[in-house]
N, C-alpha and C positions, 0 to 999 in steps of 0.2 A: 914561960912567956910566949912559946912559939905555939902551944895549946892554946893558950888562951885568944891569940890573933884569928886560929884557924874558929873557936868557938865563934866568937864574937862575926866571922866570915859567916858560917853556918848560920847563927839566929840572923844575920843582915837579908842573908835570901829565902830563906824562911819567911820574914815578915813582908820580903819584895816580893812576893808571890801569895802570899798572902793579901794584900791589900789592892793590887792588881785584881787575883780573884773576885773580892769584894766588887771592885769597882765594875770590873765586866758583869754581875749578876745584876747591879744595879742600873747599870750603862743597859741590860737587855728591859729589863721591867721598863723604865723608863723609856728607852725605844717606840715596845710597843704602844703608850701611850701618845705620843707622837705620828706616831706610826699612823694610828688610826684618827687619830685627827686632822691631820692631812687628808687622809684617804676620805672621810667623811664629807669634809669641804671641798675637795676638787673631784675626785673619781665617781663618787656615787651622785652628784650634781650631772656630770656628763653621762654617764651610764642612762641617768633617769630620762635623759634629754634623749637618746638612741631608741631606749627600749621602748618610748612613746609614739615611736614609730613603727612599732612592730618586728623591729630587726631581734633575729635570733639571738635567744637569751646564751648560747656556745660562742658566737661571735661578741656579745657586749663582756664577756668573761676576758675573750683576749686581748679586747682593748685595755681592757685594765690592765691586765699582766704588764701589756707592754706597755703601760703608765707606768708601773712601777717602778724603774731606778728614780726617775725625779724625786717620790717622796719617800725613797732609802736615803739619797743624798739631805735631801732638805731637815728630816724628824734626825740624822746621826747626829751633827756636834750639838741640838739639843738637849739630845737623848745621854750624851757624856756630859755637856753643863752639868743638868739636875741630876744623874746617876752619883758625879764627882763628890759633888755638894751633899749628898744624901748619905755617900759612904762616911767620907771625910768627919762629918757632922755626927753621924753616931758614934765613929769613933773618939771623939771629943769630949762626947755626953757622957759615953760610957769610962772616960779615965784611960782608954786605952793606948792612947796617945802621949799621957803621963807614963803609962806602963813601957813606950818604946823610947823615951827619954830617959825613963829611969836605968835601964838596961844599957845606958851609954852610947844610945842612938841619936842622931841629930835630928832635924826639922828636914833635911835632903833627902832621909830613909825613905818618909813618907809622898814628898814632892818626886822623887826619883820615878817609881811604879805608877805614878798617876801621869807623869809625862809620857812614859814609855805607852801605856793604855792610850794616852790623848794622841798621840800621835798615829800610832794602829787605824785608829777611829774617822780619824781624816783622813787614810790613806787609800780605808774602805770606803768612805765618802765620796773622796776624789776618782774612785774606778767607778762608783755607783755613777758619776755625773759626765764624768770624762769616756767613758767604757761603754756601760750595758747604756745612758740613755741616749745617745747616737745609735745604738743598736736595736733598742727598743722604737726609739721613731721609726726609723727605717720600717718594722714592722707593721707598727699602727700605723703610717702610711699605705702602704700595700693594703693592709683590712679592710681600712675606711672607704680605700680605692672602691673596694669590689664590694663593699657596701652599698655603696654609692651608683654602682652601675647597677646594681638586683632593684635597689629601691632609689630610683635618684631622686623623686619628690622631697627626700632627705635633706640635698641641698637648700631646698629652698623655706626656711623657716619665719616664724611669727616677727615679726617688725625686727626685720635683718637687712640688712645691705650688702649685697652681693657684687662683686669683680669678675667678671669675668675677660681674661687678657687676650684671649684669641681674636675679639671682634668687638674691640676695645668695647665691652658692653657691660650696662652699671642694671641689676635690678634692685628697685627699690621695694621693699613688703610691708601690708600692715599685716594685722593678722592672719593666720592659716589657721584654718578651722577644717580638719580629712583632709579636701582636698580641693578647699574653697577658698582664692585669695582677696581679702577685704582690701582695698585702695592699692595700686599696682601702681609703678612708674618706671620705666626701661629708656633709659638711655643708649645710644648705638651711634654706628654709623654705617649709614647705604651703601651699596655698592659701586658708587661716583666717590667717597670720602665727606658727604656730607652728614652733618648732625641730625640725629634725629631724639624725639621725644616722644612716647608714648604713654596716653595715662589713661585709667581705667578702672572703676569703682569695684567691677567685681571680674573674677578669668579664674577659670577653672582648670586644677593640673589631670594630665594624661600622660601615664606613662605609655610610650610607643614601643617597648622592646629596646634589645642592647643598647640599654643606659643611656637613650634620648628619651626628651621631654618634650611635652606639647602644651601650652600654656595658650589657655581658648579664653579670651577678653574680651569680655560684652561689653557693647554699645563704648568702642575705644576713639580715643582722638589722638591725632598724629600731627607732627609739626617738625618740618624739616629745612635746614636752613644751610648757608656758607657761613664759616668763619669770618672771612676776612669781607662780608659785607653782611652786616646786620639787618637792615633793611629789608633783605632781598629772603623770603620765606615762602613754604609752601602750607598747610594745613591741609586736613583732611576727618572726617569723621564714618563711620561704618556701624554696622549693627552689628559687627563681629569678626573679631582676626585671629591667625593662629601665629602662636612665634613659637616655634622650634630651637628647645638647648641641645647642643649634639652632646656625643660622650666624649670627643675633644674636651670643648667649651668646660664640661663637667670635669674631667680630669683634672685641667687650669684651676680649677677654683677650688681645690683642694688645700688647704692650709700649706705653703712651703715652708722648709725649712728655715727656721732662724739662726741667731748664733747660741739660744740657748741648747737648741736642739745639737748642736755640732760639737764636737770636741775640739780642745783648746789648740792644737795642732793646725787644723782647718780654720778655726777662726783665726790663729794668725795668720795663718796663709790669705787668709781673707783682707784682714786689715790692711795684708803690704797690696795687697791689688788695690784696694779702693783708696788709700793711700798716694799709687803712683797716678792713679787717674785725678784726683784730687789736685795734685800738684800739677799735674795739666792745665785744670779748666784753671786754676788760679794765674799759672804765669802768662794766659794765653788772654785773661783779665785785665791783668798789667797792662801787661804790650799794648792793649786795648785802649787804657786809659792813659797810657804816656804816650800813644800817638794823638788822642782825641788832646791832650792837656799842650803838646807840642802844634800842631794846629792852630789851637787859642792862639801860642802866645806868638806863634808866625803872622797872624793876622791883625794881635795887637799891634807888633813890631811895624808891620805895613801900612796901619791906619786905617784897614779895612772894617768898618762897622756894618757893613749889612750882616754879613754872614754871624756876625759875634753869638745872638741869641740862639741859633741854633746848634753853632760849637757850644756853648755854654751848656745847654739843655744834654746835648751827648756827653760832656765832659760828666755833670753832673748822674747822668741815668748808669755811665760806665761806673762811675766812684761809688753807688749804691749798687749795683750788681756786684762791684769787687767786695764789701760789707753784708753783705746777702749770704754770697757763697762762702767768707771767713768761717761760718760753723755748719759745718757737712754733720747732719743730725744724726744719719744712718752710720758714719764713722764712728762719732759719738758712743753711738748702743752697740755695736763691736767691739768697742774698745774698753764699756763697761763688764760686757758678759764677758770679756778675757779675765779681767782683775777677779769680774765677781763668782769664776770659777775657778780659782784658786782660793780667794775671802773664805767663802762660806765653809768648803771641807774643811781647811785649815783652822775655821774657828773653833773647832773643838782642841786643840794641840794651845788657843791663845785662849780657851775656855779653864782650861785646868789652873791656869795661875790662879784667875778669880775665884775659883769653887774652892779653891785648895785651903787660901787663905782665908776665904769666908768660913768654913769648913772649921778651921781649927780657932777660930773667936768663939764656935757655938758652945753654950754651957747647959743647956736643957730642952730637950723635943728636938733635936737635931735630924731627924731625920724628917721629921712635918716642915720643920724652918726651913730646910734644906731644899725640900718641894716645891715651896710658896715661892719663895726666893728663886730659885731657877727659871720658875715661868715667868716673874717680873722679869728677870734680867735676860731673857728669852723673846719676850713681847717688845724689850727695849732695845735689843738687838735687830729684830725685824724692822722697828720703826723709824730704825736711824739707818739700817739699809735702804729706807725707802726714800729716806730723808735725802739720803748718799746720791741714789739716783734720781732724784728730780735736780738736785744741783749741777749734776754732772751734763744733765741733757739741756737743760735750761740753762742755766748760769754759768759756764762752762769749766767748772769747777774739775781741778785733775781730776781725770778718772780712776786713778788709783789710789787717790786717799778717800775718793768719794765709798770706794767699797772698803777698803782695810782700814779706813779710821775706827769703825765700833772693835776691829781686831785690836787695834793699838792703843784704844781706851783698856780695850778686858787686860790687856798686858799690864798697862799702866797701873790700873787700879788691882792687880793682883799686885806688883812688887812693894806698893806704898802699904798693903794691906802687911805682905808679908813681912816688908820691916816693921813695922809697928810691933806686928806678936812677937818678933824674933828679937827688939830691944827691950823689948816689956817683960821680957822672962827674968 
């Protein structure tokens, strides 16, 4: 008896490392194929966009490198979906699966080493996204940096909209053609604080040395104005101006970091600051409209009618600024890349239900059905994250089931799968 316990021990980890095996060789095949499809659509698009500038083909190398955790993170829990599905699925085909049930092994043997794999999998996802791609920005920051100062006509590309925050200044491009801008338009402001506008069919870029720019605009028209009196404007026209970008200006316009770029740590850190400000401008809202509404009703109470319409007009502009500010959009998108950097690693750990159970329905070609099926339920996993996040920003849908609902679908529909095969025996 006591042989036989230790036997039956023996083949149980045997086959759990055996099927683990399996699935890690399929989990890398599969990878790669991910891998480079990612890398196809996003990295070699931006690479192509650098190199067409003439920037050193050793620098457009590193930017990639340090692309790269985004799409480790992003191609692993697909790359376990279809790996799961493909092992699972031959083993099915092939009877093998009957051969570990006949041995007096349960439906767990097999589900066991494919959790423990799924889990691995997101764990390595979750340092690919959480870890190395904060680490890697940081990088490709700095690169781009000194990019940018060797060639900063860089910044300025074919029909782009550019920020620049130092001097609150907006340029607007059409085409760039070398080093020849078609339809120009630069918003600013002088050195009084007032507005200005300038437009211009054609202006030619100069690099000046240490990462300034000199943008020469033929035949420009200028128009400069106050805010707070419309009326009151100046114009001007020239056969030619120069506007000087410094390499301040240039540094500022640099893509900042977002919260996808940050780790989940930071981002919350982030959320409770914009959070506590948040509740600032909101209670300070209130007070706003319970003095203007208090007001009203002091002057209804007194019989006073001149002033009504203009109380009434505040009362109403405070109660619309208080419904304005109700959804803080930027907190919104913080609070999604929090959820959706947990979501995404971890769907490969809420991928293995579905693959598992899909997996052992297969009865013929299971490892092509395997494939097919992975990237449907792959492509329908991305579109209902995207699904997720238009609701959550727009409609103001929780953000946490806006990203872990397709997680809680794959759960759903692996356990409903898995009872079916498990009372159908």
């Amino acid at each position: 008896m006591y042989s036989g316990i230790r036997l039956k021990s023996a083949h149980s980890k045997t086959i759990f490392f055996y099927i683990a095996r399996e699935i890690l060789l399929a989990f890398c095949i599969c990878f790669l194929f991910f891998f480079f499809a990612f890398f196809v659509n996003q990295i070699l698009l931006m690479a192509k966009e650098i190199l067409a500038k003439r920037v050193p083909v050793y620098q457009v190398a590193l930017l990639v490198v340090y692309s790269l955790p985004s799409i480790i993170a992003m191609a692993s829990p697909f790359a376990c979906l279809t790996g799961t599905l493909i092992t699972i699925g031959r083993f099915s085909s092939d009877n093998e699966i009957l051969v570990f049930l006949s041995s007096g092994l349960s439906y767990r043997s097999v589900f066991f080493p494919a959790l423990v794999v799924g889990l691995l999998i997101s764990l390595f996802s979750f340092f690919a996204n959480d870890i190395l791609l904060p680490a890697g920005t940081v990088q490709f920051s700095r690169l781009y940096r000194r990019i940018l100062f060797s060639s900063p006509a860089l910044e300025l590309e074919s029909n782009s909209v550019k920020h620049f925050s130092e001097k609150d200044t907006v340029i607007v491009t059409g085409p760039v053609i070398d080093k020849t801008i078609r339809d120009i338009l630069i918003l600013d402001r002088t050195m009084e604080g007032e507005r200005r506008m300038i437009i211009a069919g054609e202006a030619g870029l100069e690099d000046m040395g240490e990462g300034n720019i000199s943008i020469n605009l033929k035949d420009p028209f200028v128009q400069t104005g106050k805010e707070n009196l419309k009326k009151d404007y100046d114009y001007a026209s020239s056969d030619s101006l120069r506007y000087i970008i410094s390499q301040n200006d240039i540094a500022d316009a640099i893509h900042s970091v977002g919260p996808r770029e940050m780790s989940s740590v930071d981002v919350r850190k982030e959320i409770h600051k914009r959070e506590a400000v948040y509740r600032e401008k909101m209670e300070a809202e209130y007070y706003r409209v319970s003095g203007d509404a208090l007001s009203l009703e002091t002057k209804l109470r007194e019989g006073d009618t001149l002033n009504m319409a203009t109380l009434t007009e505040n009362l109403l502009s405070s109660s619309e600024s208080v419904r304005t500010m109700s959804r803080d959009r930027g907190l919104l998108i913080y609070r999604l890349e929090y959820y959706k950097k947990f979501a995404i690693p971890f769907g490969a750990l809420c991928f293995v239900l579905v693959a598992v159970s899909i997996g052992l329905l297969a009865n013929k070609g299971g490892q092509t059905v395997g494939f097919i099926i992975g990237i449907c339920i792959s492509a329908l996993y991305w579109g209902l994250l995207l699904i997720g996040q238009e609701l959550g920003t727009r409609l103001d849908f929780s953000p946490f089931w806006s990203m872990w609902f397709p997680n809680g679908l794959a759960i759903a529909a692996g356990a409903v799968l898995m009872s079916i095969k498990v009372f159908s025996r």
